[in-house]
PALODO-390734 format. One record per residue (C-alpha): chain; x, y, z; residue number from 1. Coordinates in Angstrom, 2 decimals. Example, Ala and Ser with C-alpha at 12.3 -4.5 7.8 and 13.67 -1.06 7.14 Angstrom:
! PALODO-390734
<node 'A' <12.30 -4.50 7.80> 1> <node 'A' <13.67 -1.06 7.14> 2> 
***
This chain:
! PALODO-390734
<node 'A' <-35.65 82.96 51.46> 1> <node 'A' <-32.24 83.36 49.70> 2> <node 'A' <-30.91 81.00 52.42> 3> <node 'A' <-33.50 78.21 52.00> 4> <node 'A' <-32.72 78.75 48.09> 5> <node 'A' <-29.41 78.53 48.63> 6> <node 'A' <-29.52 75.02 50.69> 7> <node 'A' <-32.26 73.77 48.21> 8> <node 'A' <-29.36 73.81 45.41> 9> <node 'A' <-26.63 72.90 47.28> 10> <node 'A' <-28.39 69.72 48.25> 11> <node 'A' <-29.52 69.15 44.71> 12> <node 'A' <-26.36 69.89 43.69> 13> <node 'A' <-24.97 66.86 46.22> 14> <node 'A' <-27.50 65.00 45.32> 15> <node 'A' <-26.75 65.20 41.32> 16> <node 'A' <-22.78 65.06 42.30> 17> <node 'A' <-23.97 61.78 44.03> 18> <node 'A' <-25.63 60.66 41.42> 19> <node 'A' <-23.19 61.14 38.78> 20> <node 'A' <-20.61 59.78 40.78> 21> <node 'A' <-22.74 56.54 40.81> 22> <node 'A' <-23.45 56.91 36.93> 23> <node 'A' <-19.52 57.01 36.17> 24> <node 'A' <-18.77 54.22 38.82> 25> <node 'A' <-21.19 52.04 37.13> 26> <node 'A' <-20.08 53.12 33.50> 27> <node 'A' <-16.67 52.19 34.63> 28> <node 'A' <-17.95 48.99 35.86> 29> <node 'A' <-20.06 48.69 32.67> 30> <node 'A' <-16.65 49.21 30.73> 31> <node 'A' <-14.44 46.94 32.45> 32> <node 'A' <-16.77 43.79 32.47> 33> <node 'A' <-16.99 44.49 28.72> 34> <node 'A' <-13.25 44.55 28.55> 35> <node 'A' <-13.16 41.21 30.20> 36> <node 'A' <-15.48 39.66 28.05> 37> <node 'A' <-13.79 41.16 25.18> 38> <node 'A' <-10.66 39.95 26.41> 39> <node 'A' <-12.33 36.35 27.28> 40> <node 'A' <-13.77 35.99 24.08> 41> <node 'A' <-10.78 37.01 22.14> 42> <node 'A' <-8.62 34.48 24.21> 43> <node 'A' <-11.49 31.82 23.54> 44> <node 'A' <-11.35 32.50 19.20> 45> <node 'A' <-7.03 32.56 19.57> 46> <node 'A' <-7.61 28.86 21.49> 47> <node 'A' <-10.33 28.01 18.67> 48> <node 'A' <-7.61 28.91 15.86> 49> <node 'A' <-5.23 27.55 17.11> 50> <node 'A' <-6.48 24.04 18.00> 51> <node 'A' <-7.94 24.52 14.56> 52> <node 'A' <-4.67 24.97 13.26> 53> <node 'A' <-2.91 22.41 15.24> 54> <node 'A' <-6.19 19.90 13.55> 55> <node 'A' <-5.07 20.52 9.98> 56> <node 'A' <-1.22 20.39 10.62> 57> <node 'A' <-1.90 16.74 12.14> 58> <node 'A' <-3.96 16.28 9.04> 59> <node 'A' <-1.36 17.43 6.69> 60> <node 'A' <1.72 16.03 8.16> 61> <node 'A' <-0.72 12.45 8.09> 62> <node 'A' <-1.57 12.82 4.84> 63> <node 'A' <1.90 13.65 4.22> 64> <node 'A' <2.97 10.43 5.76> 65> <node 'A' <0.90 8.49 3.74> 66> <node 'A' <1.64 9.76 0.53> 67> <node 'A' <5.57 9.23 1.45> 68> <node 'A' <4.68 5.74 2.42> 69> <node 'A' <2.67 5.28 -0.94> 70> <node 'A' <5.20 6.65 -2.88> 71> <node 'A' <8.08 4.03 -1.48> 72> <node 'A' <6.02 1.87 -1.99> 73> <node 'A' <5.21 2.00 -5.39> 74> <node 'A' <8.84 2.78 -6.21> 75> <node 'A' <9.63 -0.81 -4.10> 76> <node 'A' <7.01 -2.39 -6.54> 77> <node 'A' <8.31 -0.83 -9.35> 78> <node 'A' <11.90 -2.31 -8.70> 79> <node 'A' <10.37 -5.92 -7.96> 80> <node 'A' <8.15 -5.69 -11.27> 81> <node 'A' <11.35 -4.85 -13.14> 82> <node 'A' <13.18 -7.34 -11.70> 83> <node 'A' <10.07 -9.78 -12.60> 84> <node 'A' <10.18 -8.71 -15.84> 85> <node 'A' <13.67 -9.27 -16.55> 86> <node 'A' <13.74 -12.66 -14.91> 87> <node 'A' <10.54 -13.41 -17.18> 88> <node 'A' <12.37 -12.38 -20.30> 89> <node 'A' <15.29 -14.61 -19.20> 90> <node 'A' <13.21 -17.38 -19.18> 91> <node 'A' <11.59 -17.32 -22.39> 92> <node 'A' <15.15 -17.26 -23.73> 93> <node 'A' <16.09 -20.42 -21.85> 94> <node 'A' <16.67 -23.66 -23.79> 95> <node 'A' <16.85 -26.22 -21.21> 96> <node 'A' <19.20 -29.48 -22.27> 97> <node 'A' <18.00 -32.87 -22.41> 98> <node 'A' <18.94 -33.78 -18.68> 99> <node 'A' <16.49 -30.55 -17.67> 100> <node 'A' <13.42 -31.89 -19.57> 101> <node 'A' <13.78 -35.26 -18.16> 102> <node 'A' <13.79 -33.86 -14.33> 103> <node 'A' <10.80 -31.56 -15.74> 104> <node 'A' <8.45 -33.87 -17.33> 105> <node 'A' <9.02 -36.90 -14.41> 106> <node 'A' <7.89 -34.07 -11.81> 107> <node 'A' <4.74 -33.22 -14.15> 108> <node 'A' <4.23 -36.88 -15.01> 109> <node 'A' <4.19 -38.14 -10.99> 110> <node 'A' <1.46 -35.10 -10.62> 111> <node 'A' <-0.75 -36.76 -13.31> 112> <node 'A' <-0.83 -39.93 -11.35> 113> <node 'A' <0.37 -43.57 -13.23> 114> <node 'A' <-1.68 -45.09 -16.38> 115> <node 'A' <-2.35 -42.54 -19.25> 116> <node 'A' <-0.29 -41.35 -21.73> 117> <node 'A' <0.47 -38.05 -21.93> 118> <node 'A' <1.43 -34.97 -24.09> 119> <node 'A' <3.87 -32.99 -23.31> 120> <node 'A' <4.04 -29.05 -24.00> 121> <node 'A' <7.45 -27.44 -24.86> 122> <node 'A' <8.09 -24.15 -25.71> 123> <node 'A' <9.06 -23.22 -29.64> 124> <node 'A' <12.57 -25.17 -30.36> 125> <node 'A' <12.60 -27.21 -27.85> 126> <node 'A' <10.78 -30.24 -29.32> 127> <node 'A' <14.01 -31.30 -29.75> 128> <node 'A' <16.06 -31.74 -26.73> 129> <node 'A' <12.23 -32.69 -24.93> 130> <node 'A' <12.54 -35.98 -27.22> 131> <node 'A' <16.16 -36.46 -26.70> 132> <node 'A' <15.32 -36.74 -22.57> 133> <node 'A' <12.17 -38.81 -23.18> 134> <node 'A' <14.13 -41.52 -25.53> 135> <node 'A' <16.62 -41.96 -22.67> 136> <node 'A' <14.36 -42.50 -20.00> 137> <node 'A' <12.15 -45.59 -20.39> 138> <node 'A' <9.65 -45.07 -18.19> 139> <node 'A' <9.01 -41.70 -19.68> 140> <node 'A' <9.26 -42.95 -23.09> 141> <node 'A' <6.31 -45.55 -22.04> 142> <node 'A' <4.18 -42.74 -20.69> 143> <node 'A' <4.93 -39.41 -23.69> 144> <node 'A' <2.17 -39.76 -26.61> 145> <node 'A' <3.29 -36.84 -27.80> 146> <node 'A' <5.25 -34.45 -27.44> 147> <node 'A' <3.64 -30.41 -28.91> 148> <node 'A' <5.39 -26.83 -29.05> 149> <node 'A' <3.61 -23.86 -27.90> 150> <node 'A' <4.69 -20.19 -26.86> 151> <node 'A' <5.20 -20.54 -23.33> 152> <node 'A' <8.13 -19.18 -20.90> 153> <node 'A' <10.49 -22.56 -20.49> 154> <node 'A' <9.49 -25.81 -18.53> 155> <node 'A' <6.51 -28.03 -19.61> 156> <node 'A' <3.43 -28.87 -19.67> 157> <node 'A' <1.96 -32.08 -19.12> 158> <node 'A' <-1.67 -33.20 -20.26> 159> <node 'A' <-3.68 -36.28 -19.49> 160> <node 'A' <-4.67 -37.65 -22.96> 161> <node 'A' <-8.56 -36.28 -22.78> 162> <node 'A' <-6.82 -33.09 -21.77> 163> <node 'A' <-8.65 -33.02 -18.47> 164> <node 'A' <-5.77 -33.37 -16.03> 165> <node 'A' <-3.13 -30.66 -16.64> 166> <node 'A' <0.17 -30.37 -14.59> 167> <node 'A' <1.76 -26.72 -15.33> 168> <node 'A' <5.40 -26.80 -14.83> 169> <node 'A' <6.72 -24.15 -16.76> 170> <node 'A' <8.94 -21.34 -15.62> 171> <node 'A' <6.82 -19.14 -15.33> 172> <node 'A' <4.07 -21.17 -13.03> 173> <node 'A' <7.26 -21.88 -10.74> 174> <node 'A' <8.16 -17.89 -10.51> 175> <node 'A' <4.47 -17.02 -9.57> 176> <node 'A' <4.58 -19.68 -6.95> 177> <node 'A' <8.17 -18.26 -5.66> 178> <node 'A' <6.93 -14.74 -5.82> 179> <node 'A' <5.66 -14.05 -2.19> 180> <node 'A' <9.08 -15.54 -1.14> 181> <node 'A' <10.93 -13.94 -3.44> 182> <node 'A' <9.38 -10.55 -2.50> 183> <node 'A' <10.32 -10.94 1.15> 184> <node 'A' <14.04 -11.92 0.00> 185> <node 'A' <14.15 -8.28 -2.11> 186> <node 'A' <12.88 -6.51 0.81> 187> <node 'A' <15.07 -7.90 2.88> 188> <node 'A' <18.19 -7.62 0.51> 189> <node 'A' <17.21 -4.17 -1.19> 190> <node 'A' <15.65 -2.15 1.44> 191> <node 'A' <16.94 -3.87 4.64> 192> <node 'A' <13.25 -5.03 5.57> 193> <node 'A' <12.36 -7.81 7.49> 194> <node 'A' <8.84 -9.68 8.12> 195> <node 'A' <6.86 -8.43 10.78> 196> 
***
């Protein structure tokens, strides 16, 4: 009976050295496939950050870009708008002579068509000279009612005598009609731009 005993436990002992074999195989199995995912998982979040990261750097460096471009921009304006300005001042200080104000108010008076008299608009001190140009010039003295001051940057102003035809040809009208031009020739000159 010993002897059957004997085989009894050596076969369960087989049989639970079989088994535990197959319990750390699968453990080990268990394990590893855990490792891969682990390792799958962690490579997936490092692709996620970094794409992420990659995102905002092409974000920032954009933004970046945009607020460099803004900023030269502005600065360009600011040079144009000071070089506006000074021009404007320049031309309030004009006093053009009498030969000026005849070429002047003959542009003014051709816009305002033949017929009516007109008055003529001058800036402050300037009545003067505006007179001078419209004595010498018959035709213009036939068509000048009057001839009014009024703050104004340089040129003239022509208006039909009901005041409901006006021909602006001061300065100042001139430079805002130059402007677009003029901005292209700064560019051009200050920052070596050209049109596109």
């Amino acid at each position: 009976m010993k002897e059957i005993r004997e085989a009894i436990l050596d076969k369960v002992r087989a049989e639970a050295r079989e088994i535990v074999e197959k319990a750390e195989e699968e453990a080990a199995r268990i394990v590893a496939e855990a490792k891969e995912q682990r390792e799958q998982a962690l490579a997936a979040e490092k692709e996620k950050s970094l794409r992420e990261a990659r995102d905002e750097a092409a974000q920032i460096t954009a933004r970046g870009a945009m607020d460099a471009r803004n900023a030269l921009a502005a600065a360009k304006a600011e040079v144009f708008e000071g070089i506006v300005s000074e021009t404007r001042g320049r031309l309030r200080s004009t006093k053009p002579e009498a030969e000026e104000y005849a070429r002047l108010i003959a542009e003014a008076v051709s816009g305002l068509g033949s017929g009516d008299r007109i008055t003529v608009v001058v800036p402050p001190g300037c009545r003067a000279a505006a007179r001078e140009a419209v004595k010498k010039d018959e035709p213009l003295s036939e068509r000048v009612a009057e001839i009014e001051e009024r703050e104004m940057e340089g040129g003239i102003i022509a208006e039909s005598e009901d005041k409901s035809i006006v021909v602006d040809n001061t300065y100042s009208a001139r430079l805002e009609m130059l402007l677009p031009r003029v901005y292209v020739g700064f560019a051009e000159k200050l920052f070596g731009e050209t049109e596109a």
